[in-house]
N, C-alpha and C positions, 0 to 999 in steps of 0.2 A: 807577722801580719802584713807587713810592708811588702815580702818574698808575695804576696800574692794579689794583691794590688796593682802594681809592676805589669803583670804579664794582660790584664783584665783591661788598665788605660792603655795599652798597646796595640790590644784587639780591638779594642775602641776605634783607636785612632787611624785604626787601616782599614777600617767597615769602609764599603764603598757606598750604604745606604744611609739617609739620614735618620736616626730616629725618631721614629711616631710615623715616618711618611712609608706609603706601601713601595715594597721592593716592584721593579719591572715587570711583567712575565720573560718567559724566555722564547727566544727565536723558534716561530713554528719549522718542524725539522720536514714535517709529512706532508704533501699537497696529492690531493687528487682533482681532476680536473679532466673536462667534457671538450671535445673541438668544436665549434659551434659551425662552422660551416662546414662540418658532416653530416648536420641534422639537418642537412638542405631536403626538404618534404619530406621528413622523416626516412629517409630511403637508404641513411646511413649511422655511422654510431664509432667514435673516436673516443676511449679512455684512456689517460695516460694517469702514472704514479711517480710520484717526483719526492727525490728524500735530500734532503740537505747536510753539505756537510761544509759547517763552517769557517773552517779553519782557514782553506784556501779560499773561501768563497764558491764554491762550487758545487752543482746538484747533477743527479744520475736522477735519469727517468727511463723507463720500460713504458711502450704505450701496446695496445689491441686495437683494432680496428674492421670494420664490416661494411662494408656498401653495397648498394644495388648501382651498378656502375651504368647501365643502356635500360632502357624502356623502347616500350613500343613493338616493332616485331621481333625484339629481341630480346633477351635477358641475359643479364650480365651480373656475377656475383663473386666478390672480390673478401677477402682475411689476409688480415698479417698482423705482424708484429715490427716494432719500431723502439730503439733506443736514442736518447738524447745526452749529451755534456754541455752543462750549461755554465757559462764563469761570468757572476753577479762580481761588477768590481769595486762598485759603490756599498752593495748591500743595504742602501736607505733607498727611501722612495719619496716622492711630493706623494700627499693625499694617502699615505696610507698612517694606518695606527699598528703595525707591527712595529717593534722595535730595531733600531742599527743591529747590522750583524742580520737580517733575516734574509729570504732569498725573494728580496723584493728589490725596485728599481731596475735600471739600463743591465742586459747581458748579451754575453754573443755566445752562441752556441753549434755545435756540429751535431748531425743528428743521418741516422744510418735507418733503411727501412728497406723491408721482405714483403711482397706483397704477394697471393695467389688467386690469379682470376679465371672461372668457366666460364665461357658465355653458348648462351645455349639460339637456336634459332625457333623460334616459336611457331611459326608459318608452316615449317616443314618438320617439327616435331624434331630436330635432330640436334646433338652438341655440335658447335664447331671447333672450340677448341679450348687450351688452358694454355694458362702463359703467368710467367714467375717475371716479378718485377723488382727490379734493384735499385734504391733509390739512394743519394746521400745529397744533402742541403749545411749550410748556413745557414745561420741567421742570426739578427740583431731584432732587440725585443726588449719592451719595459713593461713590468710588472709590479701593480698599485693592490693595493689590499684595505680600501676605502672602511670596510666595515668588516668587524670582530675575525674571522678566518675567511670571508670569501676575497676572490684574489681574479682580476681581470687580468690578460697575457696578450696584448697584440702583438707579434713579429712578423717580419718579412727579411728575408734573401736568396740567394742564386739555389737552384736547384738541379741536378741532374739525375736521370733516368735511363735505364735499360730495359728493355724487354724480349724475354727469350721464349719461342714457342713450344712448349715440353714436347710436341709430336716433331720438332724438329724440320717440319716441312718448310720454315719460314726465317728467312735470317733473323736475327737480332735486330732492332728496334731501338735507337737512340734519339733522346732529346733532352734540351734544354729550356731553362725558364726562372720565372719567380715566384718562388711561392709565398702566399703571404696567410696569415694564421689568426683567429684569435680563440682564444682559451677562456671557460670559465670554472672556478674550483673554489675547493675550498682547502686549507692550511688550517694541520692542526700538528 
């Protein structure tokens, strides 16, 4: 009887939970999440998908994006797609109720975007042209999760940009800047 007592006060004694009180949840792994200043007059639309992996502290995101990029006597309409590396290196936050270990708090991240834009001339009924844009950025960003899965992201840093014109009439297009973001999602 004793051979089986033994191993039962052992496992006891290494439970990382108290008895009677409820165990943690666990680190939300999945966040989806809207850019809000894409929805500038609704004329645009930013989803990104963000998965966690704990270990190193780090999340891989895929994002889609659509804008109506000019108004007026033009029209200008722009897709891509965009990936992000993000490395949380606290993984806690002020103000959130997710648990240590989630992909909340200060991170810095690199993030890589494809973008394709028509813009068409509306006066004269005709296209003017397409052009393919390359973008990659920084950034540093803290992210709070105040309530049950939704999760606020503001970031800002240096950004750079190319832009090539597919009919090739026009050289390449360079600039620089700061982009700065805020996100809203939810973690689940």
């Amino acid at each position: 009887m004793s051979g089986l007592i033994l191993p039962l006060v052992v496992a006891a004694a290494t439970s990382s939970t108290v008895p009677g009180e409820p165990t943690p949840p666990p680190p939300a792994v999945h966040d989806v999440s809207i850019g809000l200043p894409a929805l500038d007059g609704l004329r645009g639309l930013q989803v990104q998908y963000e998965r966690w992996l704990p270990r190193p502290h780090l999340s891989v995101a895929v994002s889609a994006q659509y804008r109506e990029a000019a108004t007026g006597d033009y029209t200008s309409l722009a897709g891509g797609l965009g990936a992000e590396v993000r490395w949380y290196w606290r993984a806690d936050a002020w103000l959130s109720i997710q648990p240590a270990g989630s992909m909340v708090g200060w991170f810095l991240g690199a993030r890589v975007d494809v973008l394709v834009e028509h813009t068409h001339d509306d006066i004269d009924d005709r296209g003017i042209g397409s052009t393919l844009e390359l973008g990659a950025s920084t950034r540093v960003g803290y992210r709070i999760a105040p309530w049950r899965g939704l999760e606020i992201t503001p970031s800002v840093g240096p950004t750079g940009r190319i832009d090539f014109a597919l009919s090739g009439r026009t050289p390449a297009w360079t600039r620089v800047g700061i982009a700065a973001g805020l996100s809203l999602g939810w973690m689940f």
